[in-house]
Legacy VTK file of the C-alpha trace (Angstrom):
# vtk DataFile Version 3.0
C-alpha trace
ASCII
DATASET POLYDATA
POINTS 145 float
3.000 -45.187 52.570
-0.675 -43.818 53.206
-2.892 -45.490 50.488
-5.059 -42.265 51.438
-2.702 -39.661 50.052
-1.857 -42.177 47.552
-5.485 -41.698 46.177
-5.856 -38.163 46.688
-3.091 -37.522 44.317
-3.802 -40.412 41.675
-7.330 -37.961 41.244
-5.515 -34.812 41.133
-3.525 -35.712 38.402
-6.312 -36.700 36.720
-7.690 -33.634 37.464
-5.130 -31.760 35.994
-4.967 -34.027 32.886
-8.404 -33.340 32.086
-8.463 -29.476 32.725
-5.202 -29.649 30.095
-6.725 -31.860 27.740
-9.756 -29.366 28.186
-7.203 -26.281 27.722
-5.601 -27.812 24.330
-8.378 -28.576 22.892
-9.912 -24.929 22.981
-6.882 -23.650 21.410
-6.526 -25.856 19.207
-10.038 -25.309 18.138
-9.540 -21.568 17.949
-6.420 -21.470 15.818
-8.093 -23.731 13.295
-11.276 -21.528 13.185
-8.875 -18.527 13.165
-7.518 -20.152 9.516
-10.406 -20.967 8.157
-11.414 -17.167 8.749
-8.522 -15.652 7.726
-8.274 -18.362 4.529
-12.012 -16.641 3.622
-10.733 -13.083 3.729
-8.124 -13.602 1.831
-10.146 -15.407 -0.877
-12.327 -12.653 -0.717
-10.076 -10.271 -1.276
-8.292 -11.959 -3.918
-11.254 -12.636 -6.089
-11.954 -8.681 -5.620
-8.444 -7.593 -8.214
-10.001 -10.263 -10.761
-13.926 -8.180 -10.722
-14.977 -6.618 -13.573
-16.811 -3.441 -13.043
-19.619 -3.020 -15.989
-20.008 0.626 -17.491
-23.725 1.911 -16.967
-26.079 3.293 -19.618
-26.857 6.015 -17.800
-29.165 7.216 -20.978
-31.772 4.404 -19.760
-32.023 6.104 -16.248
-34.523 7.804 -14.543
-34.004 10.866 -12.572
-34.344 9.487 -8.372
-32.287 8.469 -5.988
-30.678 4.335 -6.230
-29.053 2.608 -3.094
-26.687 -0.044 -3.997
-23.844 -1.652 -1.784
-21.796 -4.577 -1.812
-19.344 -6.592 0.477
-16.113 -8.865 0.224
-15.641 -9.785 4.022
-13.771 -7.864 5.459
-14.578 -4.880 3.277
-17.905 -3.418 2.800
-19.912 -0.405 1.435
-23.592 1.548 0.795
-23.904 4.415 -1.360
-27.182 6.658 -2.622
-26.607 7.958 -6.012
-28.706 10.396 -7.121
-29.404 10.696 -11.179
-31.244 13.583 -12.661
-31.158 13.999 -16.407
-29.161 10.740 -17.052
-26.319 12.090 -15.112
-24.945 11.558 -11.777
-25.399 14.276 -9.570
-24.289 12.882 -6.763
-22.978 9.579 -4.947
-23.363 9.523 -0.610
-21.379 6.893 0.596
-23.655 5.656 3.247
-21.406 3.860 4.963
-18.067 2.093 4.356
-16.232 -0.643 6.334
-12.468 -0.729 6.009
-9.150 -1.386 6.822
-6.996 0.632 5.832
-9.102 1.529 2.472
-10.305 4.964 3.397
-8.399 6.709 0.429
-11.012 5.251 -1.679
-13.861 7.129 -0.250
-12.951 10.079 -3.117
-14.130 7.395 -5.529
-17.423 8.514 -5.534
-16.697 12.183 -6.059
-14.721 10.897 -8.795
-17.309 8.994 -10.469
-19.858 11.812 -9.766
-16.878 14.235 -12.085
-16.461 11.841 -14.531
-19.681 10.615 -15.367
-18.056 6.847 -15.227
-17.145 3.765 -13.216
-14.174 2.974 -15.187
-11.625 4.872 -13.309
-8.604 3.834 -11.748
-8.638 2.730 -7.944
-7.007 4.377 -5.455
-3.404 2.997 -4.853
-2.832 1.522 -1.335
-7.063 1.045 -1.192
-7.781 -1.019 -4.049
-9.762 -3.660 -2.510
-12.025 -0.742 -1.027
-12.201 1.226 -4.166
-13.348 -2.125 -5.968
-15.777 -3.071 -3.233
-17.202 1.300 -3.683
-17.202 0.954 -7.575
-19.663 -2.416 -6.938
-22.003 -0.799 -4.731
-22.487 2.302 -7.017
-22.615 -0.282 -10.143
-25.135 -2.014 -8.113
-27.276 1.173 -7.516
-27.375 2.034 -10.668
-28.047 -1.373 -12.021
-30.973 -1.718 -9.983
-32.360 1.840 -11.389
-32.200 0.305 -15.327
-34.154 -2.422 -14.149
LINES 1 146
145 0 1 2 3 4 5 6 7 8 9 10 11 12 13 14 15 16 17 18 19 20 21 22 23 24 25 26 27 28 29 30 31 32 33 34 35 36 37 38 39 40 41 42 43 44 45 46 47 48 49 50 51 52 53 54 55 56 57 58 59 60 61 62 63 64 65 66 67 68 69 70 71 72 73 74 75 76 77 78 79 80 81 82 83 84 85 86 87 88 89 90 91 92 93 94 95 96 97 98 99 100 101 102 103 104 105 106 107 108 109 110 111 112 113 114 115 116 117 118 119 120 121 122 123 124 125 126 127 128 129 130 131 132 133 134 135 136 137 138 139 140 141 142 143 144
């Protein structure tokens, strides 16, 4: 027996031992941050059918134009609303991030028709109906102030 090749492949394996180790360890640290994401979404999301959405006094309102928006990773959105005459006149929904919530985007025309943020959400886009009726709450809030 060679004590060369005997060498040669005593470092190889090692080699190879390492670049495993090396391997299992990145997965393994991916899959754990991978549940510690997706455990924060779905806390998120869950916390979003227990929010309370607070009715406006739209009679303490100036007539302008209030951004607002709020987010629950993974779901997000901005809207303008526009009061004149302590109405709403109109709500833009500046932008919304979804996943499969884009029925709720009529919220705001709903809102804007029945002068109220206690409406029903949109079935099958709950979570982004919530997460709209917060940001125009939020807009409108920060016009009172």
């Amino acid at each position: 027996m060679n004590l060369s090749n005997f060498g040669v492949r005593t470092h190889m394996k090692r080699k190879t031992i390492i670049i495993i180790s090396i391997v299992a360890a990145v997965i393994a640290g991916i899959a754990i941050t991978a549940k510690i994401v997706i455990g924060n979404i779905e806390s998120n999301l869950e916390e979003l059918k227990y929010l309370k959405i607070e009715e406006v006094d739209l009679s303490t309102i100036e007539d302008g134009t209030y951004s607002g928006e709020y987010s629950a990773l993974p779901v997000s959105a901005k809207v303008r609303v526009t009061v004149e005459g302590h109405q709403i006149k109109d709500i833009e929904l500046v932008e919304h991030v979804n996943g499969q919530g884009s029925g709720a985007e009529i919220i705001p025309a709903t809102v804007v028709e029945k002068q109220t943020l206690q409406i029903d959400t949109v079935s099958g886009a709950t979570y982004s109906s919530t997460v709209i009726l917060k940001a125009i709450e939020n807009a409108l809030l920060n016009a009172s102030k």
